[in-house]
C-alpha positions in Angstrom: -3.1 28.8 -12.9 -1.9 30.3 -9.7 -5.2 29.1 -7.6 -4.9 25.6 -9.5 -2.0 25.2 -10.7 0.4 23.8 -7.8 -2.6 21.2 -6.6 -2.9 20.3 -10.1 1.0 19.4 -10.4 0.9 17.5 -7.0 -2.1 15.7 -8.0 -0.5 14.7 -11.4 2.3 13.0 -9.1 0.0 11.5 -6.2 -2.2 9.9 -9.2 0.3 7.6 -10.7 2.3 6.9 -7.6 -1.2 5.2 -5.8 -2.5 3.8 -9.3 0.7 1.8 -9.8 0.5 0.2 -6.3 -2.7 -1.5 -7.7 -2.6 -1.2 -11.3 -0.4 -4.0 -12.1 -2.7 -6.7 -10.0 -4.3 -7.4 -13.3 -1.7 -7.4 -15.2 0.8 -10.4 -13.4 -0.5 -13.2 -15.6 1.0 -11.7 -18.7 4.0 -10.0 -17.4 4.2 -14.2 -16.4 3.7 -16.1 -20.2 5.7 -13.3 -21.6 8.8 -12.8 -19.1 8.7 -16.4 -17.8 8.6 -15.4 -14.2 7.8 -17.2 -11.5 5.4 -16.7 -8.7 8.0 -15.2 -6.3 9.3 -13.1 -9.3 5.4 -12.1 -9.1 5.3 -11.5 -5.4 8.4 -9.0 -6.5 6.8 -7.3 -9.1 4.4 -5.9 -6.6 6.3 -5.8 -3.2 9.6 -4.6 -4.5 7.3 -0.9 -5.4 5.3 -1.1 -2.2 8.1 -2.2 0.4 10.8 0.5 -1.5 7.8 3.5 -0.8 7.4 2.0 3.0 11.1 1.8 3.5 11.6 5.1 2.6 9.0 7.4 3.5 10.3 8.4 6.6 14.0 9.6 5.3 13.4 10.9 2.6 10.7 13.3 4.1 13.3 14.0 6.3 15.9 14.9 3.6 13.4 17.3 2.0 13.0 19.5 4.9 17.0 20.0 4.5 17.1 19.8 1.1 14.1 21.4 -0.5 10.7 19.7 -1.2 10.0 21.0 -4.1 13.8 19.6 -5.1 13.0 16.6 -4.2 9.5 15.7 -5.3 10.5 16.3 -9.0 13.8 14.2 -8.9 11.4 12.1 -7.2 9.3 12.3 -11.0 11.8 11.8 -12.6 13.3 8.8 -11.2 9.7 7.5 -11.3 9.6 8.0 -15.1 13.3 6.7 -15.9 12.2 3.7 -13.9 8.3 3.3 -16.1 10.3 3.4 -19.1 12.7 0.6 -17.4 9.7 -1.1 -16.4 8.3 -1.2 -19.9 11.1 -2.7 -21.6 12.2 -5.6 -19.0 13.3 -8.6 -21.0 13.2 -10.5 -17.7 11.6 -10.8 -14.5 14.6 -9.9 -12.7 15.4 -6.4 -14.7 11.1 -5.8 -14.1 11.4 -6.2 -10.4 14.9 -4.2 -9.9 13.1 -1.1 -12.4 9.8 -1.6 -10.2 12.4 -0.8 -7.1 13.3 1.9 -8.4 9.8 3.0 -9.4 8.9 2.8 -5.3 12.0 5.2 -4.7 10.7 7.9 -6.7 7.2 7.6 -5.4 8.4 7.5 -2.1 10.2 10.9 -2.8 6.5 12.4 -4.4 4.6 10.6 -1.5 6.8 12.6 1.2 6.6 15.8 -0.3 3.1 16.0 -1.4 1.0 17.4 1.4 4.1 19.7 2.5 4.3 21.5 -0.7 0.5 21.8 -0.5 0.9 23.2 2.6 3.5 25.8 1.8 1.1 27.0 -1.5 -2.5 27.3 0.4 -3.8 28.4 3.5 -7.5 28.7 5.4 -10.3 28.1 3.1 -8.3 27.3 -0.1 -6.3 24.8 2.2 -9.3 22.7 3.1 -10.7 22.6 -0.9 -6.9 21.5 -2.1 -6.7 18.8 0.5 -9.9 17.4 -0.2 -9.2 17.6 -4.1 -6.1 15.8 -3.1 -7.8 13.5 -1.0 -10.7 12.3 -4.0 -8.0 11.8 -6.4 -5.8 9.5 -3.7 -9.0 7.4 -3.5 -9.8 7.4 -7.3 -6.2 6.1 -8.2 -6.4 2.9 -5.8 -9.6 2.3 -7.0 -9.7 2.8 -10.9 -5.6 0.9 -10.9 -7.6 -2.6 -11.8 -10.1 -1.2 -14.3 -7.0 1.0 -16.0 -4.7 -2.0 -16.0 -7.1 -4.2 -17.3 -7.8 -1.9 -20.4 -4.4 -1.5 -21.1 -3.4 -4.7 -20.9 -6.4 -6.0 -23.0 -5.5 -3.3 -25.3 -1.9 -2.5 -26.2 -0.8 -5.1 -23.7 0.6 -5.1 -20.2 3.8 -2.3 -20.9 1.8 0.1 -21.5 0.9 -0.1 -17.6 4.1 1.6 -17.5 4.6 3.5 -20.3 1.3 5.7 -19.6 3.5 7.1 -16.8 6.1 9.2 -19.0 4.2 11.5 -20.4 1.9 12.8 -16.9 5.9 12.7 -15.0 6.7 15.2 -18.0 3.5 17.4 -17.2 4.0 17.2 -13.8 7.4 18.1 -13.7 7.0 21.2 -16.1 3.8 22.5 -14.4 5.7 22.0 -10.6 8.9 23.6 -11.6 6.8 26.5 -13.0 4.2 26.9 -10.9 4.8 25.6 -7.2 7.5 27.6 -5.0 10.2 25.8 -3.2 10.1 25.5 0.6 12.0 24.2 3.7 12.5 24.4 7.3 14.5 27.1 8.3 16.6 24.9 10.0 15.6 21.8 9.0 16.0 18.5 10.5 19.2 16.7 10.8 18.7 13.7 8.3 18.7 10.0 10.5 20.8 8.6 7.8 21.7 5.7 10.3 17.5 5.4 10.8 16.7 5.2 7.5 19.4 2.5 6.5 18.9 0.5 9.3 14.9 0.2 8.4 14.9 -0.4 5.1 17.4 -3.6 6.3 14.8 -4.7 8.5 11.7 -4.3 5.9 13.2 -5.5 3.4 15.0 -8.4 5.2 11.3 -9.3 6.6 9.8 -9.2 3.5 12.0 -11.6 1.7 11.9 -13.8 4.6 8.4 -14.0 4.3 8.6 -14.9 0.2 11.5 -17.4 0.7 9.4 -19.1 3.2 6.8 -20.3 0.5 9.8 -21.8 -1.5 11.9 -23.5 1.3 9.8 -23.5 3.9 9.5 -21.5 7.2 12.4 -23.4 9.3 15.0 -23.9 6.6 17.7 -22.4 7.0 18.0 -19.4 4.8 15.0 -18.2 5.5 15.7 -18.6 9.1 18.7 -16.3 8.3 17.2 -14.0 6.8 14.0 -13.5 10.2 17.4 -13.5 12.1 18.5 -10.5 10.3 15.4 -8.7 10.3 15.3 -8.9 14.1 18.9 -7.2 14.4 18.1 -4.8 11.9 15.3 -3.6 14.2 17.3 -3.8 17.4 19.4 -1.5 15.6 16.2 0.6 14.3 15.4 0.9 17.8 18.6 1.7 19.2 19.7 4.4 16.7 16.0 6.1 17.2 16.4 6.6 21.0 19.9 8.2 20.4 19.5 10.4 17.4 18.6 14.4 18.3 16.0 14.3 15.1 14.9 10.5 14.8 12.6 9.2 12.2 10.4 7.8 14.5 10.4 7.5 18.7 10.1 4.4 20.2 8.9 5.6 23.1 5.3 6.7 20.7 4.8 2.7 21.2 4.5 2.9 25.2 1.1 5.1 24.1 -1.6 2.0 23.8 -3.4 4.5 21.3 -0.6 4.5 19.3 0.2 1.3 19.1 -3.3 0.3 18.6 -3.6 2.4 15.6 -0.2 1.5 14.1 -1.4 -2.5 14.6 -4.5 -1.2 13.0 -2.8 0.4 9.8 -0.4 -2.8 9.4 -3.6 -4.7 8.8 -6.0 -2.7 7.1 -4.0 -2.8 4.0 -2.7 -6.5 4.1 -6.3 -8.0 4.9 -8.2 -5.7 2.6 -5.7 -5.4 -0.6 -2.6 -8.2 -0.2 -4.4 -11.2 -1.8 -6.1 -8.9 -4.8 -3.3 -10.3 -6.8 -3.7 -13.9 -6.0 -7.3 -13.5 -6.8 -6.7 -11.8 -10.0 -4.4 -14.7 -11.2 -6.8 -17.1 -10.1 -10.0 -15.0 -12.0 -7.9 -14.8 -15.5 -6.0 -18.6 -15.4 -8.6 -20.9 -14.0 -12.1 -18.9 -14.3 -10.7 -18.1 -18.6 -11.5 -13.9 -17.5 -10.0 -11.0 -19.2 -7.6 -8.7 -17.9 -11.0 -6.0 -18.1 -13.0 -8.3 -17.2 -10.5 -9.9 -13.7 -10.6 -5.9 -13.3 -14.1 -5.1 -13.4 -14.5 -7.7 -10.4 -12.6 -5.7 -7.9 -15.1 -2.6 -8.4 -17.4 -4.4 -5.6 -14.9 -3.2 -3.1 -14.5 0.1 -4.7 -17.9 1.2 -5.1 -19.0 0.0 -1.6 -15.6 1.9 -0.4 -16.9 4.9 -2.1 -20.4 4.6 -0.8 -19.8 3.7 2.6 -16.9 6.7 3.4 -19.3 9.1 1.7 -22.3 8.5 3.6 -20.4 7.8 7.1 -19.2 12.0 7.0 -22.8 12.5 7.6 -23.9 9.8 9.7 -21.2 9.0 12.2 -20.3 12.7 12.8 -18.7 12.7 16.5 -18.7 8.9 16.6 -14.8 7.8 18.2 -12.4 7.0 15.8 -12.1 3.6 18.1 -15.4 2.5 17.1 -15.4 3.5 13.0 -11.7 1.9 13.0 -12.2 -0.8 14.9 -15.5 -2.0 13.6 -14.1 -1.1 9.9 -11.3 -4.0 10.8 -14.2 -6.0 11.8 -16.1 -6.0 8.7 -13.5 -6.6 6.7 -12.9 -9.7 9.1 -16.1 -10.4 8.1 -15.6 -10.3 4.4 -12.8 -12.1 3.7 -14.6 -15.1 5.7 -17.1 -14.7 3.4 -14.9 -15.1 0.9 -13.9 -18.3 2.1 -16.4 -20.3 0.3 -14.3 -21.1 -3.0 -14.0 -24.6 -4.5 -14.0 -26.5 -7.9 -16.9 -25.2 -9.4 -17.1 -21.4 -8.3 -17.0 -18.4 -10.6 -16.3 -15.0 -9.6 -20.1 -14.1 -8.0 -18.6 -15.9 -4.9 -16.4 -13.1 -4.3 -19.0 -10.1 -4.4 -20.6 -10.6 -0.8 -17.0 -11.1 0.9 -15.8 -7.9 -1.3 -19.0 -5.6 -0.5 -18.3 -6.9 2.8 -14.3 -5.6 2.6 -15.2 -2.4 0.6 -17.6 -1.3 3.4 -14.6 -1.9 6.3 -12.1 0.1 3.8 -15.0 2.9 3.6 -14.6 3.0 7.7 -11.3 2.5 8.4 -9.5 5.4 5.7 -11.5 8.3 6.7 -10.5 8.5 10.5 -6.9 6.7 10.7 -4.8 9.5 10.4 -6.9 11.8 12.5 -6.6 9.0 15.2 -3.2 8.7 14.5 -2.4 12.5 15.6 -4.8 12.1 18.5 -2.7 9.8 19.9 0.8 11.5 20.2 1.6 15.1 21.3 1.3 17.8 18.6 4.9 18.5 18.6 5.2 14.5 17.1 2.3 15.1 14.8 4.2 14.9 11.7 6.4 11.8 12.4 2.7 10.2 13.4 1.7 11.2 9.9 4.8 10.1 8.4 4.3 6.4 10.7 1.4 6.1 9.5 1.8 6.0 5.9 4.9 3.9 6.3 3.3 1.2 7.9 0.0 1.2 5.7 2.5 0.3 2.8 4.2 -2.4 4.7 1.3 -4.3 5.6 0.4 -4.0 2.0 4.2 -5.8 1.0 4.2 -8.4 3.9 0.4 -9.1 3.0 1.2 -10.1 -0.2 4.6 -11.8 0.6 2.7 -14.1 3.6 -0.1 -14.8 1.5 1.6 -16.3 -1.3 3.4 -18.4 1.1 0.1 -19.6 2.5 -1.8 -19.6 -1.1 1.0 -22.6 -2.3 1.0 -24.5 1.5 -2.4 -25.1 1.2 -1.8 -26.1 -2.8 0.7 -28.7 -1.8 -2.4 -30.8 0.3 -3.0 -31.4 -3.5 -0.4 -31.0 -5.7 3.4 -31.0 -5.8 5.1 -28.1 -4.7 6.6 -26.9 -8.1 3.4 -27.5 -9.5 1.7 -25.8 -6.9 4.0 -22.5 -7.5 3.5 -23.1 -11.4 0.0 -22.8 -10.6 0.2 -20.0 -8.2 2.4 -17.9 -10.4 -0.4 -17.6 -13.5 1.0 -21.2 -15.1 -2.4 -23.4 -15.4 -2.4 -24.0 -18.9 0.7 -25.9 -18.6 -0.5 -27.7 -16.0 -3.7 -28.9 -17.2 -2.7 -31.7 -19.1 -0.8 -33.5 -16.6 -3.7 -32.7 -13.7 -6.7 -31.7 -15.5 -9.3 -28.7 -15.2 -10.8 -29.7 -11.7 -7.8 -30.9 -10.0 -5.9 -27.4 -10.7 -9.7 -25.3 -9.5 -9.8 -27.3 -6.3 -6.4 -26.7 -5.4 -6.2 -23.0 -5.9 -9.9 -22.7 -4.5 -8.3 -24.0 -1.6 -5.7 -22.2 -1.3 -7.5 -18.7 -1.9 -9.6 -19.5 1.1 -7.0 -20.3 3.4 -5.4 -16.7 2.5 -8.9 -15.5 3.1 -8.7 -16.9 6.6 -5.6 -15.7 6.9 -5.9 -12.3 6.2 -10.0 -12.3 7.7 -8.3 -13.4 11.2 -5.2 -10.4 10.7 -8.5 -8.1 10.7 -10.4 -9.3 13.3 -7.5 -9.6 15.4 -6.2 -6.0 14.6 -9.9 -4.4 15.0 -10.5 -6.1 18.4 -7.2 -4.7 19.3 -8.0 -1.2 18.6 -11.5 -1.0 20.1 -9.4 -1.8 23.3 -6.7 0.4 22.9 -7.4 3.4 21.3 -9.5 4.5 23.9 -8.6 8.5 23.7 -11.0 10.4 20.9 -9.3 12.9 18.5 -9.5 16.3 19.5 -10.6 17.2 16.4 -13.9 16.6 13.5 -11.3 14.8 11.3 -11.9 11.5 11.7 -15.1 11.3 9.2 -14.1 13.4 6.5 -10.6 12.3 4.1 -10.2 15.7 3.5 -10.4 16.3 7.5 -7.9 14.1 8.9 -5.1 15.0 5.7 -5.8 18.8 6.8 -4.9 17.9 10.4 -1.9 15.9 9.3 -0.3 19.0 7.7 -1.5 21.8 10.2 0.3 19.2 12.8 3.4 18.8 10.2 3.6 22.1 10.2 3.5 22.8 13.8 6.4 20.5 14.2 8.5 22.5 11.7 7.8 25.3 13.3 8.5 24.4 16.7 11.9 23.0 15.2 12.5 26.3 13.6 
């Protein structure tokens, strides 16, 4: 219990905060026909988790340092599992997206603390095995979430997505309060309350710009509004951060092209290679008649070659530049949402598998060596906050991926239909549609509009990888960008540099 028992509480927690970023893909057509929601209730369902974990990352890592991190990854459970059980008994779309909200402050609070407890518990050689434990339970949770939603779904239906989570927070929380010790910096940074508020105001303002805009359009004027405040919301960001004595992230990190390249990077890889999974789940189950298993099963194209391709990669590309395995990762996934572009009245879901071979292969790349090229490009002493960046943005891509796409999914629709049908459709609501439009009008329209997200989100990866192979030109110091487990065990042994050079 002592070797074991403090990665097999933090595991327990990293598990079901990762599988409910994806486990609920499957599951959007039913929460639809049995909450009546809508498809920007749907968009919610899944942002309001991811953009609440972005938002927050950064503070409330910060807070812990003061506070205690083992203190605050359980309350961090615990509001997780209040907000499950919330979850699970939403009469409405609104009280399902509020209680999903809350779901992405808890995780947020897990997320943050995770590798700094495991830090605090394990050193040298037992360090290494924890982090890559850690690391192959990360990956399985993204990538079983559409297989375990589909079952339960299928099965007892679509709460139980939620309600598996109560009893693993209640293990969890037993086995870390018994089992992992607290721990803080001595001195501990001064929490950027001002930082954290005035982000969260700008992602969140961005995001629901960006789902507002595939209701009323891009120039009316709410949504206008809404851009507007987002942009002040980052000026603010921006001018708080260069004045604060501990701020949650520099702005002067961005003058570094490697930096920048490999933020732009991050942004990307998770809105091209996972923000239009839902779409394409909605569109497997309502037009192509699959099963929630079934919708699920598709998505293990992408896993598998994931799997495959990071495994094989720590062998093959040892020493090759992080530029090159990130960059060309972006690429391929480029490459296979393209492919998936070939959608139209009459295709079934064997289309997809090239285009998500294609995407699984690029995710294989990209994950191992992101974070160690994150840390290669800022000085040690900003290690941690690199870390911390890093994670942020991968979430927020993920939330503005699947707000834009949406928005694009229905413009295209509307070349065909009328725009509330075309959000009817969107939103899981063919079979009310049918009669009024038939079979093949409603497959050709949301054929379409599938491919013109693929485009979409094929061009944000080609775009992002060319810009990293031209500006991340500086390798990391270090072996970790071809192992998982490597570039996580930098990020702490950096983390933990910083503390220490605070302390």
């Amino acid at each position: 219990m002592r070797t074991w028992g403090p990665l097999t509480a933090v595991c327990l927690g990293t598990f079901m905060l990762l599988l409910d970023v994806t486990i609920a893909i499957v599951a959007l057509p039913d929460m639809a026909r049995a909450l009546d929601a809508s498809l920007s209730d749907l968009q919610w369902v899944m942002d309001g988790y991811a953009l609440a974990l972005a938002a927050l990352l950064l503070g409330v890592g910060a807070a812990a340092d003061v506070l205690g991190r083992r203190r605050v990854h359980v309350a961090g459970v615990v509001v997780f599992a209040v907000a499950s059980l919330l979850c699970g008994l939403a009469t409405g779309p609104g009280m399902l997206v509020a209680a999903r909200g809350l779901q992405g402050i808890g995780a947020a609070a897990m997320f943050a603390t995770t590798l700094p407890l495991l830090g605090s518990v394990y050193q040298g050689r037992r360090r290494s095995v924890a982090l890559g434990v850690w690391g192959a339970v990360s990956g399985a949770a993204a990538a079983v979430g559409p297989i375990v939603g589909g079952l339960l779904t299928d099965g007892p239906g679509w709460r139980w997505i939620f309600y598996v989570n109560l009893p693993v927070s209640v293990a969890a929380v037993w086995l870390t309060l018994r089992v992992v010790p607290e721990s803080r910096s001595a001195r501990g940074r001064r929490i950027d309350w001002a930082g954290t508020v005035t982000f969260v105001a700008f992602a969140g303002a961005l995001t629901y710009g960006a789902v507002r805009a595939g209701s009323h359009g891009w120039g009316e004027t709410g949504t206008l509004v809404w851009f507007a405040g987002a942009a002040l919301a980052l000026v603010c960001f921006l001018v708080v951060e260069r004045r604060v004595a501990d701020p949650l992230l520099d702005p002067r990190l961005f003058l570094r092209p490697a930096f920048s390249g490999v933020m732009a990077g991050a942004l990307a890889f998770n809105a091209a290679a996972f923000g239009a999974m839902a779409y394409t789940s909605i569109w497997l189950q309502t037009l192509l008649g699959m099963s929630a298993v079934r919708g699920g099963a598709v998505f293990l194209w992408l896993s598998l070659a994931s799997f495959v391709v990071a495994a094989a990669g720590g062998r093959l590309l040892h020493g090759v530049p992080a530029r090159l395995t990130i960059g060309g990762g972006l690429l391929l996934i480029g490459a296979g949402q393209y492919c998936m572009a070939v959608l139209d009245a009459g295709s079934t879901a064997s289309a997809l598998i090239p285009g998500l071979v294609l995407v699984g292969a690029g995710t294989g790349l990209v994950s191992p060596g992101i974070a160690g090229a994150a840390l290669a490009a800022v000085p040690p002493e900003r290690a941690g906050m690199a870390g911390g960046a890093l994670n942020t943005f991968r979430q927020l891509g993920y939330a503005l991926g699947i707000a834009l796409f949406g928005t694009v999914l229905t413009s295209r629709m509307q070349d065909t239909l009328p725009a509330d049908a075309a959000h009817a459709l969107a939103g899981g609501g063919a079979g009310a549609l049918r009669d009024v439009f038939g079979e093949g009008v409603l497959r050709a329209a949301f054929a379409g509009g599938l491919d013109a997200v693929a485009v979409v989100a094929g061009s944000t990866a080609a775009v992002a990888g060319v810009l990293v192979l031209a500006l991340v030109r500086r390798p990391p110091v270090t072996k970790s960008t071809v192992t998982p487990a490597g570039s996580r065990a930098l990020t702490q042994e950096a983390t933990e540099e910083t503390a220490a050079r605070r302390e």
